[in-house]
N, CA, C and O atoms as CSV, one atom per row, in Angstrom:
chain,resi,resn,atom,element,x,y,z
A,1,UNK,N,N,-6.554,-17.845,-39.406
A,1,UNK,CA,C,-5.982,-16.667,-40.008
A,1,UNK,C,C,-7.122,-15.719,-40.331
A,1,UNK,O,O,-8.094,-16.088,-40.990
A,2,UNK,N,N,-6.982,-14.479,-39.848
A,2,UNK,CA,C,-7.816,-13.526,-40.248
A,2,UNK,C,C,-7.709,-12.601,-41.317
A,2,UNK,O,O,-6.915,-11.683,-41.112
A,3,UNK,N,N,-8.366,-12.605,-42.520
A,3,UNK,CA,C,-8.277,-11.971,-43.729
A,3,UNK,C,C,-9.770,-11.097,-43.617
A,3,UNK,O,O,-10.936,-11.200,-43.235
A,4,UNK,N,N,-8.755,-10.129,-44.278
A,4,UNK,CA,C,-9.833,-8.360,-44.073
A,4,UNK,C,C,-10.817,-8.970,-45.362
A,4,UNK,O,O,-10.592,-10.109,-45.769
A,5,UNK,N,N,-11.614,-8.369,-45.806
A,5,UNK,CA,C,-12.726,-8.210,-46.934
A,5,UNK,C,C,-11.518,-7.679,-47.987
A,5,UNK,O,O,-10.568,-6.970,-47.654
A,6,UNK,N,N,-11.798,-8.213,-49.379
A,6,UNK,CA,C,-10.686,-7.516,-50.704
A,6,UNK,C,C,-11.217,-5.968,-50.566
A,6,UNK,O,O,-12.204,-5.395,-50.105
A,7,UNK,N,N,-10.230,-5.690,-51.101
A,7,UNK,CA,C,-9.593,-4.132,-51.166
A,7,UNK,C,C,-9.805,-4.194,-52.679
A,7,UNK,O,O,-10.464,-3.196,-52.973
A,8,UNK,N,N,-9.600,-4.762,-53.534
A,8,UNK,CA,C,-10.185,-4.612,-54.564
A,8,UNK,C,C,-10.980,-5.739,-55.639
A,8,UNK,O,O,-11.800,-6.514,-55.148
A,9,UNK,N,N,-10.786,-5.766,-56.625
A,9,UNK,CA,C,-11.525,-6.937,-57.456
A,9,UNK,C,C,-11.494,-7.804,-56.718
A,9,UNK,O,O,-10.824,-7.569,-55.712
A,10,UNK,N,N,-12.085,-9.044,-56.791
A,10,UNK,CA,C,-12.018,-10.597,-56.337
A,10,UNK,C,C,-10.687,-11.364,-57.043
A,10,UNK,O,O,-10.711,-11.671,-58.235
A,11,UNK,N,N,-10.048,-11.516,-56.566
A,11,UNK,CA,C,-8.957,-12.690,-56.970
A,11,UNK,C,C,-9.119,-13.969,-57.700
A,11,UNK,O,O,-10.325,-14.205,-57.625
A,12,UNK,N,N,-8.649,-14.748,-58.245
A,12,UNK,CA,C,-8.882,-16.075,-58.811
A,12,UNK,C,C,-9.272,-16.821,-57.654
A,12,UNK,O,O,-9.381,-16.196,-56.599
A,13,UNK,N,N,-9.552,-18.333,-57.675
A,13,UNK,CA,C,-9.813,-19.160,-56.592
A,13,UNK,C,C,-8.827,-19.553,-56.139
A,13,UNK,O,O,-8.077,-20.079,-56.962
A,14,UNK,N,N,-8.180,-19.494,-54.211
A,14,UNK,CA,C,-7.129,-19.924,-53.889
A,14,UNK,C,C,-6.439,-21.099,-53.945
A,14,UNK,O,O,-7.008,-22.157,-53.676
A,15,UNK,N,N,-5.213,-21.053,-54.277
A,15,UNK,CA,C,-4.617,-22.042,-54.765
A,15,UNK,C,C,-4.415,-23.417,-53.786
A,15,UNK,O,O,-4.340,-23.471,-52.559
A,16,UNK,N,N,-4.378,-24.100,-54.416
A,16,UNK,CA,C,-4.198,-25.769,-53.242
A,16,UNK,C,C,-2.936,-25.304,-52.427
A,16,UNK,O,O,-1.929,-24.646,-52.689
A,17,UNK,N,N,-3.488,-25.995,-51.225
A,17,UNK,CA,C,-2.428,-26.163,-50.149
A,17,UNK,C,C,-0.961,-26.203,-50.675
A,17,UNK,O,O,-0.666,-27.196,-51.340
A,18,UNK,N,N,0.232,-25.026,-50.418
A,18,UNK,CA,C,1.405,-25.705,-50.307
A,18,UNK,C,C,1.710,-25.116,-52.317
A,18,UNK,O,O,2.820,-25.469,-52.715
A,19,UNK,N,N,1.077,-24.549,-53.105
A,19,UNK,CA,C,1.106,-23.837,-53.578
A,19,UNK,C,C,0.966,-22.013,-53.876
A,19,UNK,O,O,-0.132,-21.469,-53.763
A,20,UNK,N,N,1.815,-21.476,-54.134
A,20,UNK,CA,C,2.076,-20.377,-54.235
A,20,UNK,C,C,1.016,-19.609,-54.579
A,20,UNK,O,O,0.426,-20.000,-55.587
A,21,UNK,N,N,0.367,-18.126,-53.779
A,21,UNK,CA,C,-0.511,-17.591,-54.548
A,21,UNK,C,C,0.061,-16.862,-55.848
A,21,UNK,O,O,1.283,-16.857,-55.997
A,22,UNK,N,N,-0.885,-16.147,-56.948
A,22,UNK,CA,C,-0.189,-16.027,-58.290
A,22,UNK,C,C,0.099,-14.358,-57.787
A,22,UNK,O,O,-0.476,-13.822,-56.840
A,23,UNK,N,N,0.870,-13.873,-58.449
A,23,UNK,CA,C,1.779,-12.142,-58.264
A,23,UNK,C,C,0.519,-11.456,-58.838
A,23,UNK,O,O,0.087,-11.685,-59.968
A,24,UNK,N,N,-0.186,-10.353,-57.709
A,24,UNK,CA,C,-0.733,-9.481,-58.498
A,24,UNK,C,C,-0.421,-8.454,-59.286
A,24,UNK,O,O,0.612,-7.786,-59.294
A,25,UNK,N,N,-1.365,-8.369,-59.941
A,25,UNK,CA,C,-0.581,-7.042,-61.203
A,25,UNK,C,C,-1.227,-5.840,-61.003
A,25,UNK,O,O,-2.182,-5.663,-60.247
A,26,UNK,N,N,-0.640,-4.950,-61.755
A,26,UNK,CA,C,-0.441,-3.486,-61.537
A,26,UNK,C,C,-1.813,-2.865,-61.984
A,26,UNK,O,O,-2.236,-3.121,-63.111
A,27,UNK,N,N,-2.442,-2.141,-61.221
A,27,UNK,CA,C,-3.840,-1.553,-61.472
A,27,UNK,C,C,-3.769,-1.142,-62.451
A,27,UNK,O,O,-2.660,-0.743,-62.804
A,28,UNK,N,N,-5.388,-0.984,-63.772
A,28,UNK,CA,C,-5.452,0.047,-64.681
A,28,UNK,C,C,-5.195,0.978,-64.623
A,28,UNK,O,O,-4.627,1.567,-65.542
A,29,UNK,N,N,-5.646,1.737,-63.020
A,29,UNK,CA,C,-5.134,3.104,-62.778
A,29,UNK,C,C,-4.127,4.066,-62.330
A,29,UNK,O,O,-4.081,5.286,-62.170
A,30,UNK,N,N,-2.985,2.631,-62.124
A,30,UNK,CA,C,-1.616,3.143,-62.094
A,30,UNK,C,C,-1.488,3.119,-60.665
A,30,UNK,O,O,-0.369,2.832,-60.240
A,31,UNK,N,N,-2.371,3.354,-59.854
A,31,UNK,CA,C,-2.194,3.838,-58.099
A,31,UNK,C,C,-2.124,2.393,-57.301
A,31,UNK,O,O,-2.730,1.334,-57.470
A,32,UNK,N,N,-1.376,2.707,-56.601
A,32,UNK,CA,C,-0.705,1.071,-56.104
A,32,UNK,C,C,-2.134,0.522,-55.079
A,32,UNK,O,O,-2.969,1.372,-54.769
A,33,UNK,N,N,-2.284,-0.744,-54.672
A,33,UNK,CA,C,-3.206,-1.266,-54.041
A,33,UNK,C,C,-2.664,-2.216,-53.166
A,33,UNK,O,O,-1.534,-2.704,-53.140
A,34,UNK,N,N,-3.995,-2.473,-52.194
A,34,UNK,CA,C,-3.470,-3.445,-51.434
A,34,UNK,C,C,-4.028,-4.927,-51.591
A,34,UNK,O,O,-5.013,-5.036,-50.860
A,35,UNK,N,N,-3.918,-5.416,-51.874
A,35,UNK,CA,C,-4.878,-6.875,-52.556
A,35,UNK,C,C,-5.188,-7.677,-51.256
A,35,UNK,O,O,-6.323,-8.125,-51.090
A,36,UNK,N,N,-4.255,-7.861,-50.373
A,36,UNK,CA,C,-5.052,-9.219,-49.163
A,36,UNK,C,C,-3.818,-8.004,-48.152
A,36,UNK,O,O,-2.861,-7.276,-48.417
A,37,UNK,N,N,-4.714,-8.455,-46.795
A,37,UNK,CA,C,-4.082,-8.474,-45.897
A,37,UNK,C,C,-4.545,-9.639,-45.025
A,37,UNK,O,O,-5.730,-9.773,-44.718
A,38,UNK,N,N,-3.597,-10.467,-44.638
A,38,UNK,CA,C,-4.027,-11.620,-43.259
A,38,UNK,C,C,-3.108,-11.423,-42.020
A,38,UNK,O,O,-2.170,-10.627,-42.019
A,39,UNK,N,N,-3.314,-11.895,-41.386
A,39,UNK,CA,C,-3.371,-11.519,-39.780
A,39,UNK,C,C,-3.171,-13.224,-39.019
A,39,UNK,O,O,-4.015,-14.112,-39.139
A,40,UNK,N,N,-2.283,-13.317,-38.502
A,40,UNK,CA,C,-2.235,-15.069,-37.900
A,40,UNK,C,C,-1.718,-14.622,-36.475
A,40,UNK,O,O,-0.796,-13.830,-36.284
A,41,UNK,N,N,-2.555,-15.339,-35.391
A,41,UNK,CA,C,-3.433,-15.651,-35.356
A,41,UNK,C,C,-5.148,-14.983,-34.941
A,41,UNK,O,O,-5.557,-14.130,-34.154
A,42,UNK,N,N,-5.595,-15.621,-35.641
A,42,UNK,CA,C,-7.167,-14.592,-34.950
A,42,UNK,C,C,-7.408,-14.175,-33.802
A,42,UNK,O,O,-8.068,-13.148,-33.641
A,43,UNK,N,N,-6.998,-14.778,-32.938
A,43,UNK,CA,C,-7.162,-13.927,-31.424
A,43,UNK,C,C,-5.840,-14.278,-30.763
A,43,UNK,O,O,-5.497,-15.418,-30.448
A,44,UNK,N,N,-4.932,-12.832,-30.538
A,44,UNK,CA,C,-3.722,-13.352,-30.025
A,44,UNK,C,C,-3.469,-12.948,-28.329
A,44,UNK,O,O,-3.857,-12.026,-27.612
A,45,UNK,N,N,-2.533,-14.263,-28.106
A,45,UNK,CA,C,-2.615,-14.172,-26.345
A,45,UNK,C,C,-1.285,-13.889,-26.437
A,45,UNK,O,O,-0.606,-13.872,-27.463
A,46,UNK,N,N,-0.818,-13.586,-24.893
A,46,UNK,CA,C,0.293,-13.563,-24.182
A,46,UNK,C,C,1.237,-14.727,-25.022
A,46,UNK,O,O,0.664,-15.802,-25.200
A,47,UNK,N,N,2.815,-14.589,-25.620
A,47,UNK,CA,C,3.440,-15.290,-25.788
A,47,UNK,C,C,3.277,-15.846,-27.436
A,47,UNK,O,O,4.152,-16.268,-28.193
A,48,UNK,N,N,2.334,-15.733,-27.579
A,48,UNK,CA,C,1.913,-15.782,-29.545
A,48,UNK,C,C,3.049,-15.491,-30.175
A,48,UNK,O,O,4.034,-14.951,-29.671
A,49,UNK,N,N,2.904,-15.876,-31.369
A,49,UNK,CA,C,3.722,-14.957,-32.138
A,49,UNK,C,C,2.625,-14.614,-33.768
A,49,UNK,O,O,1.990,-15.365,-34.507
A,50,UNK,N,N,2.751,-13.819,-33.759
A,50,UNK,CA,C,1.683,-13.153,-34.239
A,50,UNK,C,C,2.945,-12.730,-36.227
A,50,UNK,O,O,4.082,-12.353,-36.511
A,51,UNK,N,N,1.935,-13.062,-36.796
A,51,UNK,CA,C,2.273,-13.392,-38.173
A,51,UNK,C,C,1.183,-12.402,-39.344
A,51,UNK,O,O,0.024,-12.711,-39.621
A,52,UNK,N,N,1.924,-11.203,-39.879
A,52,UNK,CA,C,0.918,-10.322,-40.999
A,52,UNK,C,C,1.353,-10.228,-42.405
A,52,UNK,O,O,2.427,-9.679,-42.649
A,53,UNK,N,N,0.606,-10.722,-43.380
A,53,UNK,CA,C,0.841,-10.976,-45.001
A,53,UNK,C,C,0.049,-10.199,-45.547
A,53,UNK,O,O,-1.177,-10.087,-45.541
A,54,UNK,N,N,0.947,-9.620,-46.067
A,54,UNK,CA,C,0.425,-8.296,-47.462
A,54,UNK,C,C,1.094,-8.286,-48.738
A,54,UNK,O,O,2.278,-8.143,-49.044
A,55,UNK,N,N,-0.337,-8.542,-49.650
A,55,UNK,CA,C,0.259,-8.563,-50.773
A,55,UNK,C,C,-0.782,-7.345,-51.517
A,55,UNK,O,O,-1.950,-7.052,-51.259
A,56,UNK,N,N,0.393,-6.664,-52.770
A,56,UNK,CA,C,0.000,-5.374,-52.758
A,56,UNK,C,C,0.101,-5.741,-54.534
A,56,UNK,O,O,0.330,-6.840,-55.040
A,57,UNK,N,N,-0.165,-4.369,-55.261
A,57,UNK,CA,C,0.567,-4.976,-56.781
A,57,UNK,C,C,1.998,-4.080,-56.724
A,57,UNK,O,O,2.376,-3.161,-55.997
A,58,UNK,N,N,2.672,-4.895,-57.986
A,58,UNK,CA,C,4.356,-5.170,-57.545
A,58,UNK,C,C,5.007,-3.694,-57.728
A,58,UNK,O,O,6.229,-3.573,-57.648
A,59,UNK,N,N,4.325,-2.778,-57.929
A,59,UNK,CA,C,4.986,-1.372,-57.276
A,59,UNK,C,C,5.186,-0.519,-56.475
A,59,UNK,O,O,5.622,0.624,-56.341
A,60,UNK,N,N,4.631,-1.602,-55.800
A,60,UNK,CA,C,4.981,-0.764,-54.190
A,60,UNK,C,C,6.287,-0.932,-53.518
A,60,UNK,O,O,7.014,-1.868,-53.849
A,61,UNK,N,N,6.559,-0.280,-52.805
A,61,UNK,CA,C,8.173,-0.372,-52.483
A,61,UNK,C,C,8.518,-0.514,-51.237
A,61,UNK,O,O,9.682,-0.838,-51.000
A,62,UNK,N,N,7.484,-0.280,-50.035
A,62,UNK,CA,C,7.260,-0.624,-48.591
A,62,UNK,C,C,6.099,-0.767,-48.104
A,62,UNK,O,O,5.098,-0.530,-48.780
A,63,UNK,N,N,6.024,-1.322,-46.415
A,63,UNK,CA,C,4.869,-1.436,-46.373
A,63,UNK,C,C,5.050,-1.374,-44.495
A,63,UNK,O,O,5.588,-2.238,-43.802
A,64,UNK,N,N,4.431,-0.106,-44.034
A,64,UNK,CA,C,4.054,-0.291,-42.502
A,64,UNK,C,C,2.975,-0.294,-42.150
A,64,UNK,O,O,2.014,-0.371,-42.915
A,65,UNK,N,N,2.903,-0.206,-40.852
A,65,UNK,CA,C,1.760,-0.406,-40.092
A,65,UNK,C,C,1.537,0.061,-38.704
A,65,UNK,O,O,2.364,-0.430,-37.935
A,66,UNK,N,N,0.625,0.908,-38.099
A,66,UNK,CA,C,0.843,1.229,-36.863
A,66,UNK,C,C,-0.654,0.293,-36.495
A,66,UNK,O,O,-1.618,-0.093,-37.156
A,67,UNK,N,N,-0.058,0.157,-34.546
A,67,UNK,CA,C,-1.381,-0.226,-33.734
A,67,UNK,C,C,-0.926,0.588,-32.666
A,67,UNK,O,O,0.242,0.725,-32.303
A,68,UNK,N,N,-1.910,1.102,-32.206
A,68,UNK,CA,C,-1.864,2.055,-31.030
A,68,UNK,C,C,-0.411,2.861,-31.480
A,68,UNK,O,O,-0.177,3.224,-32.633
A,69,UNK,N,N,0.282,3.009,-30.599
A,69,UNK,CA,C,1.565,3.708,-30.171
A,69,UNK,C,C,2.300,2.871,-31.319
A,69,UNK,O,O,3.104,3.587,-31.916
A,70,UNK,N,N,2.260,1.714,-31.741
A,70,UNK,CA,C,3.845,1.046,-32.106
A,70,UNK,C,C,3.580,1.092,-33.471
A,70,UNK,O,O,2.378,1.064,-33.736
A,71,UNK,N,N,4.317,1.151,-34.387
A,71,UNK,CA,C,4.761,1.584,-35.883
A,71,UNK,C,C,5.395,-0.070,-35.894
A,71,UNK,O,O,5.818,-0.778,-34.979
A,72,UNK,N,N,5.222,-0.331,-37.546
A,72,UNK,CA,C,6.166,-1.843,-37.737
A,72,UNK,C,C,6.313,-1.521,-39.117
A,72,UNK,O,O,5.558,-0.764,-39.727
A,73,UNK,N,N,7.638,-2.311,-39.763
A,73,UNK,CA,C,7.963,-2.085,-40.815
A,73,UNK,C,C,8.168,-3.739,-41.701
A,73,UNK,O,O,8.864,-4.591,-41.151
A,74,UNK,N,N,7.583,-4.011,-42.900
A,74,UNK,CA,C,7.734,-5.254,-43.174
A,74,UNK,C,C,8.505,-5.530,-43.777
A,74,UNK,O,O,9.121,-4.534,-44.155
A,75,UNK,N,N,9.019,-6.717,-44.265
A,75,UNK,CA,C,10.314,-6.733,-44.533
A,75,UNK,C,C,9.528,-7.296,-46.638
A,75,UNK,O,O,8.618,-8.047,-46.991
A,76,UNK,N,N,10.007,-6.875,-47.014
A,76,UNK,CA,C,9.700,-7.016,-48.212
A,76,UNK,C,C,10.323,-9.007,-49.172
A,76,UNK,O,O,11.488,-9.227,-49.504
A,77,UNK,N,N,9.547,-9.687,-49.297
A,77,UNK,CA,C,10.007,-11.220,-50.000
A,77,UNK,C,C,9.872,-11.236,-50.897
A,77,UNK,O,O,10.549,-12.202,-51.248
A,78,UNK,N,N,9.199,-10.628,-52.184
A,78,UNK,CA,C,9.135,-10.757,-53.029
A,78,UNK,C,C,8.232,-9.421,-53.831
A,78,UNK,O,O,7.322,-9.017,-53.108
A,79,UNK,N,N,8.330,-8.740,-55.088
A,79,UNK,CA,C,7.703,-7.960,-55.337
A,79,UNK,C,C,6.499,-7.957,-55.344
A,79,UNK,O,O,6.024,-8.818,-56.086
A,80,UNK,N,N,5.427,-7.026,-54.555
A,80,UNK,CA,C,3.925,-7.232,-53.970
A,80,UNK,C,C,3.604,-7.813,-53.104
A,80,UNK,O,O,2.403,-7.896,-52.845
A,81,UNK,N,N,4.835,-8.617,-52.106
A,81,UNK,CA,C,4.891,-9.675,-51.119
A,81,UNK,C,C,5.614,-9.082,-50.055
A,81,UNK,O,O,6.823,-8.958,-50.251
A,82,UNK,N,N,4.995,-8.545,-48.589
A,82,UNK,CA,C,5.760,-8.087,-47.650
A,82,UNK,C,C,5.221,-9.237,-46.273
A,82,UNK,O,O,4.303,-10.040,-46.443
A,83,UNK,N,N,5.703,-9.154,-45.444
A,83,UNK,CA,C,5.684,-9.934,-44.424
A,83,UNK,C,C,6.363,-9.271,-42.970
A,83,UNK,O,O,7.211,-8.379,-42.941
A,84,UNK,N,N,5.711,-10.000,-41.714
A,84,UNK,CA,C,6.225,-9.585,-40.214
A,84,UNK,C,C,5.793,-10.559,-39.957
A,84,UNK,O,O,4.914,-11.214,-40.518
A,85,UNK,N,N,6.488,-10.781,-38.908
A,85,UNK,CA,C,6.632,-11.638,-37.572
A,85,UNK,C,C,7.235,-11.178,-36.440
A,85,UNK,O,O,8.241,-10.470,-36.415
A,86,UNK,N,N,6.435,-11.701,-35.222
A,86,UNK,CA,C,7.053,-11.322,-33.939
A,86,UNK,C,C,5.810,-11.585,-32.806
A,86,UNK,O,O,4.585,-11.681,-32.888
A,87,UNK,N,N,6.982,-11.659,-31.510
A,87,UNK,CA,C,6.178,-12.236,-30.111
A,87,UNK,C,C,6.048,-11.520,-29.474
A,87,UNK,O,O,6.763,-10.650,-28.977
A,88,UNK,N,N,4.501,-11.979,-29.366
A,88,UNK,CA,C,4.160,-10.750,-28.077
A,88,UNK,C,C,4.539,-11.655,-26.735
A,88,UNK,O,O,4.297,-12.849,-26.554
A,89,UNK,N,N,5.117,-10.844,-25.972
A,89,UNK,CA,C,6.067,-10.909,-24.658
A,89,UNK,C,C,4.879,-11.640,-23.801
A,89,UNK,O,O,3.673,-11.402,-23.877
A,90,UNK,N,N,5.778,-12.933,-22.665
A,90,UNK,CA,C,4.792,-14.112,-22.137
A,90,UNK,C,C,4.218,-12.970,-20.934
A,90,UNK,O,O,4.197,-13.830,-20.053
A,91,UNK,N,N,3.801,-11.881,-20.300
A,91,UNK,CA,C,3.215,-11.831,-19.410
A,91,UNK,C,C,3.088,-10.397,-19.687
A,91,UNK,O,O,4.067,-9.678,-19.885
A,92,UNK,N,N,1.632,-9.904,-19.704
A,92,UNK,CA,C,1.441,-8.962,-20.823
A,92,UNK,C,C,-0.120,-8.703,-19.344
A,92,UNK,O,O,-0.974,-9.488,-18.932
A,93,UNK,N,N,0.156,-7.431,-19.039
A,93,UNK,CA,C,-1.079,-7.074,-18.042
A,93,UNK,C,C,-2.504,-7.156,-18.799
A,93,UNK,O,O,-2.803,-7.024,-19.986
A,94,UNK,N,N,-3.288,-7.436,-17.602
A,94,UNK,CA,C,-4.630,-7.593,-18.805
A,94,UNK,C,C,-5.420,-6.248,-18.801
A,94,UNK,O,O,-6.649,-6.315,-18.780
A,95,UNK,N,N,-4.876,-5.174,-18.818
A,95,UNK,CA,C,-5.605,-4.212,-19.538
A,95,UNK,C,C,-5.023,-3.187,-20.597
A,95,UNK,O,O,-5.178,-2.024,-20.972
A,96,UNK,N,N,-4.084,-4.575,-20.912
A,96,UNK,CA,C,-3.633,-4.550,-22.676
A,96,UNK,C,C,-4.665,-5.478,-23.335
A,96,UNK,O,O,-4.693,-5.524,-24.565
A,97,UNK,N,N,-5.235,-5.976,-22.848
A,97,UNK,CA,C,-6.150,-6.811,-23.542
A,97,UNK,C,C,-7.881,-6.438,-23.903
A,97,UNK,O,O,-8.783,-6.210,-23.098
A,98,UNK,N,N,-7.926,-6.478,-25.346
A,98,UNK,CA,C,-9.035,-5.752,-26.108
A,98,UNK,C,C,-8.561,-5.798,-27.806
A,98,UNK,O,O,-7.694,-6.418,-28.422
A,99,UNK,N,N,-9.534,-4.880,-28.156
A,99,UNK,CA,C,-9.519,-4.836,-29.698
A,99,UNK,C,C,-8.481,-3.611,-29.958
A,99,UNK,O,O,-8.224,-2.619,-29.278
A,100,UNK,N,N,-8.049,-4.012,-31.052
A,100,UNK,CA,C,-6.868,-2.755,-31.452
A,100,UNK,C,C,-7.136,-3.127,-33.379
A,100,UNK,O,O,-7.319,-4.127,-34.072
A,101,UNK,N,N,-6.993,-1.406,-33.620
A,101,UNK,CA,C,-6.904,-1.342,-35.220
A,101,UNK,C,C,-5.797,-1.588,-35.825
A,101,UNK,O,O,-4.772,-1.158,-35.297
A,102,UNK,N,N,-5.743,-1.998,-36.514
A,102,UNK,CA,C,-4.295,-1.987,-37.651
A,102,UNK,C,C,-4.500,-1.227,-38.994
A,102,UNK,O,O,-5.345,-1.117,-39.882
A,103,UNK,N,N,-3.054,-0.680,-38.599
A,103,UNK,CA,C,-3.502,0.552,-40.315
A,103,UNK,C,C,-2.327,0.191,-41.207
A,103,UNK,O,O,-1.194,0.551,-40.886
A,104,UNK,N,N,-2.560,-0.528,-42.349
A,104,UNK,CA,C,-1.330,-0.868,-42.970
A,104,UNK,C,C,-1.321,0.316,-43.958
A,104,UNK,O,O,-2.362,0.952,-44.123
A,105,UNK,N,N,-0.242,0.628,-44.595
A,105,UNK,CA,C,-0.158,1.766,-45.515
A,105,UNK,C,C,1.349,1.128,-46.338
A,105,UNK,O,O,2.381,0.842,-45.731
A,106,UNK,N,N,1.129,0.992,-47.996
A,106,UNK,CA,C,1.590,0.733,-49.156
A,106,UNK,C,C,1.984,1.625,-49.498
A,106,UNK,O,O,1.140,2.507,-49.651
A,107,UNK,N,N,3.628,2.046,-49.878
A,107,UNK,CA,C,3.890,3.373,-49.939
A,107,UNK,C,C,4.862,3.062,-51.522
A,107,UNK,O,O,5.781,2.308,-51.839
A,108,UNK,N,N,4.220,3.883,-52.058
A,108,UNK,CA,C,4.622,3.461,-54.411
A,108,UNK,C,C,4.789,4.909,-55.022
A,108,UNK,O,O,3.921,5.781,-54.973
A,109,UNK,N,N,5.867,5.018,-55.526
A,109,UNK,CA,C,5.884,6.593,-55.879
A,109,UNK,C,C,4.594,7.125,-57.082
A,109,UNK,O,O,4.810,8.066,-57.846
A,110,UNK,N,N,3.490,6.481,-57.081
A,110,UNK,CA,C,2.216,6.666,-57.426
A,110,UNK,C,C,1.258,7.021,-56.696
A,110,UNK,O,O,0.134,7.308,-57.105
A,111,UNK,N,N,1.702,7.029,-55.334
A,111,UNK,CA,C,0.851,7.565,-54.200
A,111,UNK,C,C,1.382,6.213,-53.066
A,111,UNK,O,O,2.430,5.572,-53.140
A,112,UNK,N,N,0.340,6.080,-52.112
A,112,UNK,CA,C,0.081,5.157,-51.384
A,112,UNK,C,C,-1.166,4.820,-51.482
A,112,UNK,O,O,-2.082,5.327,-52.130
A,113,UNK,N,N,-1.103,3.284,-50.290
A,113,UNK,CA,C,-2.953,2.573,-50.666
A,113,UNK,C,C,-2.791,2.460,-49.191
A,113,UNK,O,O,-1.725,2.562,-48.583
A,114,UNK,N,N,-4.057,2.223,-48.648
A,114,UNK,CA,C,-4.184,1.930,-46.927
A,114,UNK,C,C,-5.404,1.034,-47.078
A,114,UNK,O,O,-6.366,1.049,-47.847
A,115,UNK,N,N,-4.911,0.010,-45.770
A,115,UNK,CA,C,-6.193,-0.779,-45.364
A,115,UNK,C,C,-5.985,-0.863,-43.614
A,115,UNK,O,O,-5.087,-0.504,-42.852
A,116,UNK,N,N,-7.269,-1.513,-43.445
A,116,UNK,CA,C,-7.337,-1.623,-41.839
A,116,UNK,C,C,-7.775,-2.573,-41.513
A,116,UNK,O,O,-8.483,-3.114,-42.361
A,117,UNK,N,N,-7.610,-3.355,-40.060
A,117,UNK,CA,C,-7.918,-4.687,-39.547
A,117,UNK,C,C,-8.129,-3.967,-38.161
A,117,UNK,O,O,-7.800,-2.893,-37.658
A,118,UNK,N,N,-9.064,-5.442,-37.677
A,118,UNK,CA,C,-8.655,-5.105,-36.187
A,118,UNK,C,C,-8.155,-6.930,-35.576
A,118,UNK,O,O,-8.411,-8.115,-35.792
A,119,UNK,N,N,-7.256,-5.987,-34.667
A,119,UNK,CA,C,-6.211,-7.193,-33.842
A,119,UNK,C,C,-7.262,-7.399,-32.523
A,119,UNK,O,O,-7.972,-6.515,-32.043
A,120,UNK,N,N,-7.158,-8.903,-32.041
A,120,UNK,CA,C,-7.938,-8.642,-30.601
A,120,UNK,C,C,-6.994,-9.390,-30.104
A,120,UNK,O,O,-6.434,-10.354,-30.626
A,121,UNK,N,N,-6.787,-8.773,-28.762
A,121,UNK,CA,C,-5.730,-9.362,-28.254
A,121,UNK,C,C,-6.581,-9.948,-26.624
A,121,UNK,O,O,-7.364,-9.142,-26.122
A,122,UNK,N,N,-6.384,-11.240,-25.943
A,122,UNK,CA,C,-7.437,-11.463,-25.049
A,122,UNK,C,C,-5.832,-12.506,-23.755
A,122,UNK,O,O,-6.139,-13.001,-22.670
């Protein structure tokens, strides 16, 4: 799983396997954030299914993401907790294959927060 660098403070130490991470809370400064973004799997092939976790603090109210051309929308699990899933299609030409950015954007009627990854797709 590929996790970006924190977006903000350092977090507590992650929790044991098979336990829940704890709900982040709402910035001093009121403006919503993005706390983790991960990315499963680290290098995705033909037929993957490719898995992105964002957790934000709990006033945010959506959460997309574009790569290249395609826009995605996550489906929200819990407050500060959004999630996607989906397969990339089994036969995929190879000059789709390379590095691609990801721009997630947290959208909180306090503004929005943005972070970025990059996807490699091989």
């Amino acid at each position: 799983m590929l996790a970006t660098a924190p977006l903000a403070a350092p977090s507590p130490s992650p929790s044991p396997p098979g336990v829940g991470t704890p709900a982040p809370t709402a910035s001093a400064s009121g403006a919503p954030r993005i706390v983790s973004l991960a990315t499963s799997p680290d290098v995705v092939h033909a037929g993957d299914t490719v898995r992105w976790d964002v957790r934000t603090t709990p006033d945010v109210s959506g959460v997309t993401a574009k790569v290249a051309t395609y826009g995605f929308t996550f489906v929200r699990v819990a407050a500060g907790h959004f999630t996607l899933a989906f397969a990339i299609p089994p036969a995929v030409p190879f000059f789709f294959h390379g590095d691609y950015r990801l721009a997630v954007i947290a959208a909180a009627p306090a503004g929005d927060a943005k972070a970025t990854a990059t996807i490699r797709f091989r």
